[in-house]
C-alpha positions as CSV (number, residue, x, y, z in Angstrom):
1,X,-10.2,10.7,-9.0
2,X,-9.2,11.5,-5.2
3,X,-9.3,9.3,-2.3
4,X,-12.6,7.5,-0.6
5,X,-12.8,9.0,2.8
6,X,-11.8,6.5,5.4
7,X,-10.7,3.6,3.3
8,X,-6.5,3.2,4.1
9,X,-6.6,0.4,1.7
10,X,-3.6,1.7,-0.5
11,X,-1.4,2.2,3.3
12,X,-2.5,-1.7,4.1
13,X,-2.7,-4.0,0.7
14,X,0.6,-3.1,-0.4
15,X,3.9,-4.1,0.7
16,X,6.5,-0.9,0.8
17,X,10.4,-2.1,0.2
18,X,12.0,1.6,1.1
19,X,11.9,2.8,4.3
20,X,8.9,4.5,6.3
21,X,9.4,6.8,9.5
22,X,8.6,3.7,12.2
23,X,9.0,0.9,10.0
24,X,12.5,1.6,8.7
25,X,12.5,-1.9,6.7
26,X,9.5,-1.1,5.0
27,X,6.1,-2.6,5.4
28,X,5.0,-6.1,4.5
29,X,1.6,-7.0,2.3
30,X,-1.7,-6.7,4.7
31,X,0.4,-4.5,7.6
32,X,-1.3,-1.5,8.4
33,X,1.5,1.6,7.9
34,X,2.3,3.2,11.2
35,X,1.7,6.5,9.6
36,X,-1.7,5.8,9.0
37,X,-4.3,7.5,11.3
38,X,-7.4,5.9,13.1
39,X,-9.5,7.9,10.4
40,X,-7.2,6.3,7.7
41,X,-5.2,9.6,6.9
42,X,-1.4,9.1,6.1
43,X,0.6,11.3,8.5
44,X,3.4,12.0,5.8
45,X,1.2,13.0,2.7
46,X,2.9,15.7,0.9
47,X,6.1,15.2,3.1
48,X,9.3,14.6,1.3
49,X,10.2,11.1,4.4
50,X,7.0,9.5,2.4
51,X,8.0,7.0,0.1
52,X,8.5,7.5,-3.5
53,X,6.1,4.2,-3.7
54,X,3.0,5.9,-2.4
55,X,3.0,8.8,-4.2
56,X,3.5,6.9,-7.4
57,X,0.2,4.5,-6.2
58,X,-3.1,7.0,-7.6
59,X,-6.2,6.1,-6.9
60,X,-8.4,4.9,-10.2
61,X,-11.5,3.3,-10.9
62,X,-9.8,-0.2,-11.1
63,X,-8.0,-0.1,-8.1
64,X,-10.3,1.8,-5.5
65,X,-14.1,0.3,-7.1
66,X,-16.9,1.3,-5.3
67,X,-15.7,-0.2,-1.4
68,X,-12.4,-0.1,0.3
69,X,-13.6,-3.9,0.5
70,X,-12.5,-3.9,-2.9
71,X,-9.6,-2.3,-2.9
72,X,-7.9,-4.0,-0.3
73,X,-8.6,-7.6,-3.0
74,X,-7.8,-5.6,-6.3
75,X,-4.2,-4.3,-4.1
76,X,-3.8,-7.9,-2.7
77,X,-4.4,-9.6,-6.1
78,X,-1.9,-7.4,-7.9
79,X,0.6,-8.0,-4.2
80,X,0.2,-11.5,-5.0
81,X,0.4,-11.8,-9.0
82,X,4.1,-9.4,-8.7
83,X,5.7,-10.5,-6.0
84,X,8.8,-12.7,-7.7
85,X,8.7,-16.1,-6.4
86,X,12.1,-17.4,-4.7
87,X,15.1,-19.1,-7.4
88,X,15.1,-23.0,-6.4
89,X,17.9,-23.6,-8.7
90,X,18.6,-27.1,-8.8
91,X,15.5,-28.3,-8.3
């Protein structure tokens, strides 16, 4: 499966721990990448400064559906469901 035209939604859902050139802590969840273009093209593709992370994420039927509407709630979803929740020890 390749990429829908215009949709970005794999650049914004997602946070990004390692570094990105312009955001060298990363990205948080729901931040538009700073290598993303106003057309929703990363800058980086295929350059060895993008992160191990977005080459690993490959679009599928799952993630993208049919609207980057939904990929943007599927990337979210699965943001939200991973992300470890902080140690109150003694609580």
């Amino acid at each position: 499966m390749n990429c829908r035209d215009n949709c970005g939604a794999c650049c914004t859902a997602p946070s990004i721990t390692s570094p990105i050139p312009g955001m060298p802590d990363g990205k948080p969840a729901g931040v538009r990448c700073v290598q993303l273009t106003d057309d929703n093209l990363c800058r980086i593709f295929g350059k060895p400064e993008r992160p191990a992370f977005c080459g690993g994420l490959q679009p599928s039927e799952e993630m993208c559906g049919t609207s980057r509407e939904h990929a943007i709630q599927w990337l979210g979803e699965l943001e939200r469901v991973t992300t470890p929740t902080p140690d109150y020890a003694g609580q």
